[in-house]
C-alpha positions as CSV (number, residue, x, y, z in Angstrom):
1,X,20.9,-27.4,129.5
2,X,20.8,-25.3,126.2
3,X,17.6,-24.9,124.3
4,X,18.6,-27.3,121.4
5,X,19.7,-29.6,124.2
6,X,16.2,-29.4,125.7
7,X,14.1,-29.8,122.2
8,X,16.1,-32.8,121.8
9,X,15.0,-34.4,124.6
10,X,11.5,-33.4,124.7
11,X,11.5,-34.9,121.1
12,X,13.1,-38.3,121.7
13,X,10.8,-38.5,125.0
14,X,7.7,-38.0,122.9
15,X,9.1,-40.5,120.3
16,X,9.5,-43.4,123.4
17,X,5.9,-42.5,124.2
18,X,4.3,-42.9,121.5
19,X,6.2,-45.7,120.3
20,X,5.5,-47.7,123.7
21,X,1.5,-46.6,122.8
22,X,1.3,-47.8,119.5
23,X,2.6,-51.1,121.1
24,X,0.3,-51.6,123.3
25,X,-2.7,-50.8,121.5
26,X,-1.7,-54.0,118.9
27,X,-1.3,-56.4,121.5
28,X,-4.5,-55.3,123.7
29,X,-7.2,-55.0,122.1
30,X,-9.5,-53.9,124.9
31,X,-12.2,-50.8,125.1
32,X,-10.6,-47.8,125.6
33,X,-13.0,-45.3,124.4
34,X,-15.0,-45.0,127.9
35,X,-15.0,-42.4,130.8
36,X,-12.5,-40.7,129.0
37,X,-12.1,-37.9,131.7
38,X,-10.5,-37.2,134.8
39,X,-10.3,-33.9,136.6
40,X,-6.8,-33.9,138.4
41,X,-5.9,-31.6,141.3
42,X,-3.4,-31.4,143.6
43,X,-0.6,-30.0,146.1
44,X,3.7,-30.3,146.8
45,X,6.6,-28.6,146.7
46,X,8.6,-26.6,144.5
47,X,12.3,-25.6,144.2
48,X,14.5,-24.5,141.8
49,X,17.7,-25.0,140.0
50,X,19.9,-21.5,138.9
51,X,22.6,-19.4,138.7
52,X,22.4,-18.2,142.9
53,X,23.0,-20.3,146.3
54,X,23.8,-24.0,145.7
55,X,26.3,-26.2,146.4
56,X,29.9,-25.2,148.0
57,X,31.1,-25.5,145.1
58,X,32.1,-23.6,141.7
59,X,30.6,-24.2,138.5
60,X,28.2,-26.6,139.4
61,X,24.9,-26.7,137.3
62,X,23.5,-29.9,138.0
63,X,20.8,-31.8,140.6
64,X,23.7,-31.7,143.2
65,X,23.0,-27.7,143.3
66,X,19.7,-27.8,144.7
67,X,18.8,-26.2,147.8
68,X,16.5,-28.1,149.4
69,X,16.1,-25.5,152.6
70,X,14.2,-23.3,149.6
71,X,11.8,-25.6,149.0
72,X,8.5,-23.9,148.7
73,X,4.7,-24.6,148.6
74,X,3.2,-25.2,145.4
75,X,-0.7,-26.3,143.9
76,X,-2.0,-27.6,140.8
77,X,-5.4,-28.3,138.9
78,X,-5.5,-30.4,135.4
79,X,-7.5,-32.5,133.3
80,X,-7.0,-35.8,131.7
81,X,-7.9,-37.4,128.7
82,X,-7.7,-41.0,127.4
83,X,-6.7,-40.6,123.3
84,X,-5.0,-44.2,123.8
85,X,-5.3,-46.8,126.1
86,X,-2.5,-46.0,128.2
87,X,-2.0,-42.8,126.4
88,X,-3.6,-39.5,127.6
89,X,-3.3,-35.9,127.2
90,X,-2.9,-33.6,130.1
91,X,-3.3,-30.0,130.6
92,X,-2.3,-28.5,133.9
93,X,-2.2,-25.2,135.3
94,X,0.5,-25.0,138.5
95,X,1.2,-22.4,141.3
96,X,4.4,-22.9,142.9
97,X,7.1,-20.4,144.5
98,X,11.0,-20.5,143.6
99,X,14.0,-18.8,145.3
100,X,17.6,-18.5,145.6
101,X,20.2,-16.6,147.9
102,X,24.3,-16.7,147.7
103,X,24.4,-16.5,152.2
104,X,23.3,-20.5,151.6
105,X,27.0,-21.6,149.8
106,X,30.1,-21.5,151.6
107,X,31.7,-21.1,147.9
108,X,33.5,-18.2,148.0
109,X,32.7,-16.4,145.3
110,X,29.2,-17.0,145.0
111,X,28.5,-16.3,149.0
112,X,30.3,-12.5,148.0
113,X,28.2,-12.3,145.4
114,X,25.3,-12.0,147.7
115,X,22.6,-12.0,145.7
116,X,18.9,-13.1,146.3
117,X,15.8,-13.4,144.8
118,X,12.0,-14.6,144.9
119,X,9.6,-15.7,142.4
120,X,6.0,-16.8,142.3
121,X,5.8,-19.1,138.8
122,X,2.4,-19.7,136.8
123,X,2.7,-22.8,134.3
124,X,0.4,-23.7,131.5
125,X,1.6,-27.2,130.1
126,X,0.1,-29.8,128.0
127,X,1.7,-33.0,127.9
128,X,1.4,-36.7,126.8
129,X,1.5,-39.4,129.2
130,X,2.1,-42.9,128.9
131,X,0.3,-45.4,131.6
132,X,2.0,-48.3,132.4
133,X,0.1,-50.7,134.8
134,X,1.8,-52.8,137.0
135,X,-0.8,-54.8,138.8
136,X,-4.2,-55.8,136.7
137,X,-7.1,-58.2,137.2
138,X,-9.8,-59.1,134.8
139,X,-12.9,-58.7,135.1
140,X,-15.0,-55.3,134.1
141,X,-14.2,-51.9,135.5
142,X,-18.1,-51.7,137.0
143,X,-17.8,-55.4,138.3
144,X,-20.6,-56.9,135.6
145,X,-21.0,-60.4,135.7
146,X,-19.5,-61.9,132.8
147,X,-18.2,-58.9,130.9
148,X,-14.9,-59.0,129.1
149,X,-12.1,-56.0,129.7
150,X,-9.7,-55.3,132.2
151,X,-10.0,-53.1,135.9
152,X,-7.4,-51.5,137.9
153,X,-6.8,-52.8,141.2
154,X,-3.1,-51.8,142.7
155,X,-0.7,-49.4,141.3
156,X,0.4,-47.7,137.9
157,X,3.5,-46.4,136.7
158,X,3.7,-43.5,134.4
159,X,6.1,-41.0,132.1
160,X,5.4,-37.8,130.6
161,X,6.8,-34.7,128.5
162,X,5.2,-32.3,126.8
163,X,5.4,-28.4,126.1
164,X,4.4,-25.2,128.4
165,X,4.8,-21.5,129.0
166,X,4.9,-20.0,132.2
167,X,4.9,-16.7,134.3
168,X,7.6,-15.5,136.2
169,X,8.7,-11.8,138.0
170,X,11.6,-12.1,140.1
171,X,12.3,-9.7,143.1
172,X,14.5,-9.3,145.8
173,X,14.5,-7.9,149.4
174,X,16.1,-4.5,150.2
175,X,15.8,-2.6,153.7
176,X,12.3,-4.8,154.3
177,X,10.8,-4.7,150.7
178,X,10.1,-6.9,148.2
179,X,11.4,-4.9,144.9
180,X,11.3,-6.2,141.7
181,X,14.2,-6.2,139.7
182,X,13.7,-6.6,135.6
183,X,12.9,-2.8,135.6
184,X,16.1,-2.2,137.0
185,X,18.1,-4.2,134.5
186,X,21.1,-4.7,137.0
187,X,22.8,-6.2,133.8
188,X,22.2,-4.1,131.7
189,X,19.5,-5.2,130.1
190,X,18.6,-3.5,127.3
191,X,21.0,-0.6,127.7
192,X,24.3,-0.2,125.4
193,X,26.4,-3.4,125.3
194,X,24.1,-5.0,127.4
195,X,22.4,-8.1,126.6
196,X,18.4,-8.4,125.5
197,X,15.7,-7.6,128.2
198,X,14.1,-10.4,129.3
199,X,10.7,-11.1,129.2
200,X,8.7,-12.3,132.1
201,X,7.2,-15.3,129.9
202,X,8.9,-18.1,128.7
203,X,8.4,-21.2,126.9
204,X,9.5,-24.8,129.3
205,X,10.0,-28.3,128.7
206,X,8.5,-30.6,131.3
207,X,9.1,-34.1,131.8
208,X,8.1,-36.3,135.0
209,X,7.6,-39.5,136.4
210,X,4.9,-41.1,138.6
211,X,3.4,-43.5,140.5
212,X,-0.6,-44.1,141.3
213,X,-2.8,-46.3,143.1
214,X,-6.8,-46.7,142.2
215,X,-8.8,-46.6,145.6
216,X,-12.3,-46.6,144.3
217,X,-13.9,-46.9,140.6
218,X,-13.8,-43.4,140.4
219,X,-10.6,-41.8,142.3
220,X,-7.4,-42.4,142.2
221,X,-3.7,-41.4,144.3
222,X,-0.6,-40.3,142.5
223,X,2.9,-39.2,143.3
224,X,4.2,-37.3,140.5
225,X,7.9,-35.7,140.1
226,X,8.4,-32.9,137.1
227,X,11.4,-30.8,136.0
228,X,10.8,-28.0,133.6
229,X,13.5,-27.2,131.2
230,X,12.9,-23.2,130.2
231,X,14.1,-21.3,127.4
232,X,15.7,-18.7,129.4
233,X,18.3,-18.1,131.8
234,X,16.7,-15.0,133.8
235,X,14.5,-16.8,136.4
236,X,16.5,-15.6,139.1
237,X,17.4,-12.3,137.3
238,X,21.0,-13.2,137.3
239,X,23.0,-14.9,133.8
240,X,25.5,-12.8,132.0
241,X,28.6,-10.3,133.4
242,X,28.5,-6.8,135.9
243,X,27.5,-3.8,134.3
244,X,28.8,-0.6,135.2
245,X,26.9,0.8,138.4
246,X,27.5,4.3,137.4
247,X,26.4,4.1,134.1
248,X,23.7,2.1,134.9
249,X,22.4,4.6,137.5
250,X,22.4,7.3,135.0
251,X,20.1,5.0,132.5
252,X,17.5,4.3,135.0
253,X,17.7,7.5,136.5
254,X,16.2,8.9,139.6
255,X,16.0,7.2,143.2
256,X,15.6,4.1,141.3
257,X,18.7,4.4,139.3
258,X,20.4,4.4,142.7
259,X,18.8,1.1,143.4
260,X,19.8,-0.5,140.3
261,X,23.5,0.5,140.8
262,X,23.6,-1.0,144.3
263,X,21.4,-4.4,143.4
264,X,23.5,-4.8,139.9
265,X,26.5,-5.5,142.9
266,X,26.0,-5.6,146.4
267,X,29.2,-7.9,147.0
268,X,30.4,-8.5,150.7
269,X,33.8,-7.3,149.6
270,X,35.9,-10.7,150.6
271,X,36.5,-12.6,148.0
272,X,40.0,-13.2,146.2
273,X,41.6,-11.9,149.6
274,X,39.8,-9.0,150.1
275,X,40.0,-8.0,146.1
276,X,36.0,-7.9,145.8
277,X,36.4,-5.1,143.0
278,X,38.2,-7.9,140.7
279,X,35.9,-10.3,141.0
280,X,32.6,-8.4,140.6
281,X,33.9,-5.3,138.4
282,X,32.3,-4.8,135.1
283,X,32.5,-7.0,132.3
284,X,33.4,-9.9,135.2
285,X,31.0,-13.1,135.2
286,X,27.9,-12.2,137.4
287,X,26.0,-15.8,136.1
288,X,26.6,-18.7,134.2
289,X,24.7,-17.8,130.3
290,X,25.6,-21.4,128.7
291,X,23.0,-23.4,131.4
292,X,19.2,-22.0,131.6
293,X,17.3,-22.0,134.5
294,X,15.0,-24.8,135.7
295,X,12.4,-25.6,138.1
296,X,10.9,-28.8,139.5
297,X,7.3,-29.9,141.4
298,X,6.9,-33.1,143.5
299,X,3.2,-33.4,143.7
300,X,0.7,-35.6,145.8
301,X,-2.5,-35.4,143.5
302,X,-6.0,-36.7,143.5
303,X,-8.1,-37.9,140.2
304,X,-11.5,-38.3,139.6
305,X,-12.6,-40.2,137.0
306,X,-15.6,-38.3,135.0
307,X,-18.2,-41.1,134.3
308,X,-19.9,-41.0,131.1
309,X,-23.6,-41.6,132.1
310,X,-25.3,-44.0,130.0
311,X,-28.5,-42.7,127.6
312,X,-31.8,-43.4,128.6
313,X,-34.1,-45.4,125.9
314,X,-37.9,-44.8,125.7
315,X,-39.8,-48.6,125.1
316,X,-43.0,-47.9,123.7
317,X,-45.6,-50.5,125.5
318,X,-48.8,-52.0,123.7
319,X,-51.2,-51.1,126.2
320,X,-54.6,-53.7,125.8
321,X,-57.7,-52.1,124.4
């Protein structure tokens, strides 16, 4: 999805959001304003939707791609706060693990590609989401005879979008090492008719869904799905054309140069009918520029709601004389 594609999105999402909010703060007219806190943690899986491995297929850019043998560990911790309602802001930080490798498609031209890579991702995202209860009883959340509001008791469904930025440095894995590959701009990055070098932070779009269920007055279960719309197309190291492996090795320079020229093309040498030199020469399409890079989370969290403790009052006492 491009960038104005994803701003879009994020924008009309956060429009729903608060409109839905604003809604149900007219018609319920309840206290909000109390125990406003939650500390949310949490742990799942990550994976990750790019330019290498996928489906047998050409051309595909879409949820169909995934690889779901690549599915990784990932962690979170966050913090929740009530401004509405059902409205809250979040900020979480998340730890999750992406990769990709072409020897997972039968597709031709991608599996002579033969490219892999690895990345560990660090996310910073604050987001608004909207609560939407499905089951409710009255009655008050600390079981007080005879005082008015509304507790939780079943299950809650929820949406959320926002904005982050996140860390990434990917790498692949040559003769038993882990290398990284940015400073070896296998396309050129930053060298003569090459495109712009990428930085290892980016800005990302997240939206999710979610499902949660109150087990005591102060914790809470959730199921949470999240996709993360980015702002660049270099996750996976891989979006534009081939550059010249010669020239290339001469830029770089040294045994690294070397390294650079064989990464920026290590085709199998099959494709087109044994023609690999066609298909991956220079200036031929290495990735797919017009769709950026995304990753996802599926998270099982815990939340604990942070109790505001109540003031103490002194009573003065007339003692007798």
């Amino acid at each position: 999805m491009s960038n104005w594609n994803s701003l879009k999105l994020a924008i009309l999402i956060s429009a729903i959001l608060f409109s839905v909010s604003v809604q149900a703060q007219f018609f319920n007219k309840e206290r909000w304003d109390k125990n406003r806190h939650q500390l949310q943690f949490g742990i799942g899986a990550s994976n990750f939707l790019g330019d290498l491995g996928g489906k047998d297929a050409i051309g595909t850019n879409d949820f169909k791609d995934l690889e779901l043998s690549l599915t990784k560990l990932s962690a979170f911790v966050g913090w929740k706060y009530a401004v509405r309602r059902n409205l809250h802001l979040r900020t979480d930080f998340t730890w999750g693990q992406v990769e990709g490798d072409d020897k997972l498609t039968q597709e031709i031209f991608r599996q002579n590609r033969n490219l892999n890579f690895r990345s560990h991702i660090f996310d910073l995202s604050a987001t608004f989401e909207l609560e939407i209860p499905i089951k409710r009883e009255k009655g008050h959340i600390y079981d007080i005879r005879g005082a008015r509001g509304w507790k939780y008791k079943g299950s809650s469904f929820h949406l959320f979008a926002g904005l982050g930025g996140f860390y990434y440095n990917p790498r692949t894995k040559l003769d038993g090492q882990w290398v990284e590959l940015r400073p070896l701009r296998t396309e050129g990055q930053g060298l003569p008719d090459g495109p712009d070098m990428y930085k290892r932070v980016s800005l990302c779009i997240p939206v999710g869904v979610g499902l949660s269920t109150r087990i005591s007055k102060q914790w809470s279960l959730a199921l949470e799905a999240t996709y993360r719309f980015t702002f660049t197309d270099y996750i996976d190291d891989v979006s534009t054309v081939y550059y010249n492996p010669q020239e290339l090795a001469l830029y770089v320079g040294g045994p690294q140069g070397d390294v650079a020229s064989y990464l920026s093309n290590p085709a199998l040498g099959y494709a087109n009918g044994g023609l690999s030199n066609r298909v991956t020469s220079p200036g031929m399409q290495r990735g797919d520029p017009s769709d950026n890079d995304g990753y996802m989370f599926v998270m099982l969290k815990a939340n604990r709601l942070i109790k505001k403790q109540p003031k103490r009052t002194m009573f003065k006492t007339n003692k007798p004389r």
